[in-house]
C-alpha positions as a printed NumPy array, in Angstrom:
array([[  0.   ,   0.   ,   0.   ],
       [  1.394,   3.404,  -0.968],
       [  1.947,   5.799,   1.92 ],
       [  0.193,   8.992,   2.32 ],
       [  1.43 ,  11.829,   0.141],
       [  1.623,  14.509,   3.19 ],
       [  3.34 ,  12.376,   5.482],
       [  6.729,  14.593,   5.428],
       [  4.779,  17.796,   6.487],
       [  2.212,  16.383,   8.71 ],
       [  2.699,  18.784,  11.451],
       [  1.09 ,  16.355,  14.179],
       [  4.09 ,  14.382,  14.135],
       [  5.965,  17.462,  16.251],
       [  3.794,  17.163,  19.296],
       [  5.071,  13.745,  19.74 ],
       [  7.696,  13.849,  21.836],
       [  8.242,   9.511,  22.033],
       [  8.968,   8.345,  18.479],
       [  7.83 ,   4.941,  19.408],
       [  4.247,   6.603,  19.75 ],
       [  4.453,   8.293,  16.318],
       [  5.543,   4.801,  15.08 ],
       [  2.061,   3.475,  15.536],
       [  0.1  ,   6.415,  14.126],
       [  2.647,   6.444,  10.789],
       [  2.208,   2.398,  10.466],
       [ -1.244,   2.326,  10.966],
       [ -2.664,   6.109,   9.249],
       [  0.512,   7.109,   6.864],
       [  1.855,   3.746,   5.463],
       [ -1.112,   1.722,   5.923],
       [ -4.44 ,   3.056,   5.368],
       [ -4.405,   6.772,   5.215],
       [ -7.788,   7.256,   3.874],
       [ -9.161,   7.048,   6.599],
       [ -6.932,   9.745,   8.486],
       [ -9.215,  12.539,   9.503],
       [ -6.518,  14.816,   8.896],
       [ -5.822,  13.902,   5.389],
       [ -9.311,  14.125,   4.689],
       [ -9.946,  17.539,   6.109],
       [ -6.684,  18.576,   4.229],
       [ -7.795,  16.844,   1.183],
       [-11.13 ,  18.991,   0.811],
       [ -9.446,  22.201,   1.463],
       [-10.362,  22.621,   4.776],
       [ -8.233,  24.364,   7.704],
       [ -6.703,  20.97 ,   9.625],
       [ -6.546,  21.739,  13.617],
       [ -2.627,  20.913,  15.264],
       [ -4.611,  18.929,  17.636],
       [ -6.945,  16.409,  15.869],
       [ -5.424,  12.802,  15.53 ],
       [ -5.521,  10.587,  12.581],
       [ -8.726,   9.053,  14.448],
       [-10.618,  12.036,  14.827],
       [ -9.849,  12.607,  18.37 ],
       [ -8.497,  15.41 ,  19.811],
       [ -4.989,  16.096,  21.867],
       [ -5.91 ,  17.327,  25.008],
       [ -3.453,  20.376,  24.977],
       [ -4.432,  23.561,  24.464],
       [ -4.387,  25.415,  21.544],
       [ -2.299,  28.32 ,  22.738],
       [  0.12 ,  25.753,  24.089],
       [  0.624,  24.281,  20.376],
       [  3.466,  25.925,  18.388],
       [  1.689,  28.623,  15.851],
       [  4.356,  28.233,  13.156],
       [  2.303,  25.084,  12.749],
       [ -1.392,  26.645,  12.692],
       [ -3.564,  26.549,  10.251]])
């Protein structure tokens, strides 16, 4: 299965600070079945993709203001 075209500039990837957690989302969302990735879809139509959403649809629970806004949509 091909791997998601905006894998190298997802910025979600920066608020993990264990690699091993990252690991999962990339195997299971970027090189597996992207698709399905909320954020690829939201990014996909156009639409403004919030720092905090997960590949699931979920939500970090940090703060917006806490996120870096270099990365803000």
């Amino acid at each position: 299965m091909a791997s998601c075209s905006r894998i190298a500039a997802c910025p979600l990837f920066a608020q993990f600070a264990m690699k091993s957690s990252l690991r999962v989302w990339q195997g299971y969302y970027c090189e597996g079945d992207y698709a399905r990735c909320e954020r690829f879809k939201l990014a996909s139509a156009g639409a403004a993709v919030p720092l905090n959403l997960l590949p699931n649809g979920k939500s970090l629970a940090v703060p917006l203001e806490q996120l870096e806004p270099k990365h803000m949509q």
